[in-house]
N, C-alpha and C positions, 0 to 999 in steps of 0.2 A: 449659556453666556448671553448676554444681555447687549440690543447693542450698543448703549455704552461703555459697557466692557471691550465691545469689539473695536470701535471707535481709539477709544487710550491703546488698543495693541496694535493697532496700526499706525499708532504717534500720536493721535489726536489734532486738532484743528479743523478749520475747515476743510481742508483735500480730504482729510480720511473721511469725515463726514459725507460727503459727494462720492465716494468709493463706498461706504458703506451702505448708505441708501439707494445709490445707483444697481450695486449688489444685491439686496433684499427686493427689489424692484423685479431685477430679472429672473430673481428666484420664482417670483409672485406669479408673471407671465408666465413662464417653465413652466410651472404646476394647473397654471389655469389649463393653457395651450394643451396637457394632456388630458387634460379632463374633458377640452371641447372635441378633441379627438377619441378618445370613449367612445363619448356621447353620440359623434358622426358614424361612428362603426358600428353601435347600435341601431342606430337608425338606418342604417344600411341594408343592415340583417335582415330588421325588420321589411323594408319595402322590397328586400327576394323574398321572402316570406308569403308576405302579401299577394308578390306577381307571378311566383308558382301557384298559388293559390289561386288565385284568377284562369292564368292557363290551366288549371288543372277543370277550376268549374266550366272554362269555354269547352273544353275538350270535352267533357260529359255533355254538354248541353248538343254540341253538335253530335256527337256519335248517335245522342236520342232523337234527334233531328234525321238524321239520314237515316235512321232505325223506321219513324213514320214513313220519313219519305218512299222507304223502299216499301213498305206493309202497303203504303195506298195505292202502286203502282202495281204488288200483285195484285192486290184486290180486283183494280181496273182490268189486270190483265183478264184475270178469272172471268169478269162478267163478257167478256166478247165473245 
């Protein structure tokens, strides 16, 4: 249906005109509005993604850290 088909079924004039387009309007928004919501929950995803990923390389990086840290302290211990 075409909207001036829709237009003549709601009486035509200008009211249904301003109901009609007012109508396809909020359609327009509706559909955007979800799509920018998508797009938010994707990017969402991705920045846990991202920030497990981070804690996960801090985590390895300190464990190797305190891994040194403890080898150089025997070490020290050993030479006394």
């Amino acid at each position: 249906m075409s909207m001036a088909e829709w237009i003549a079924t709601l009486g035509g004039g200008l009211p249904a005109a301003v109901i009609a387009v007012s109508g396809w309007a909020n359609w327009i928004q509706y559909k955007r509005n979800g799509e920018l919501q998508d797009k938010m929950l994707e990017m969402a995803q991705a920045m846990v993604k991202e920030s497990r990923d981070l804690v996960t390389d801090t985590n390895k990086t300190n464990a190797a850290s305190t891994e040194i840290m403890g080898r150089a302290v025997r070490l020290l211990e050993d030479r006394r």
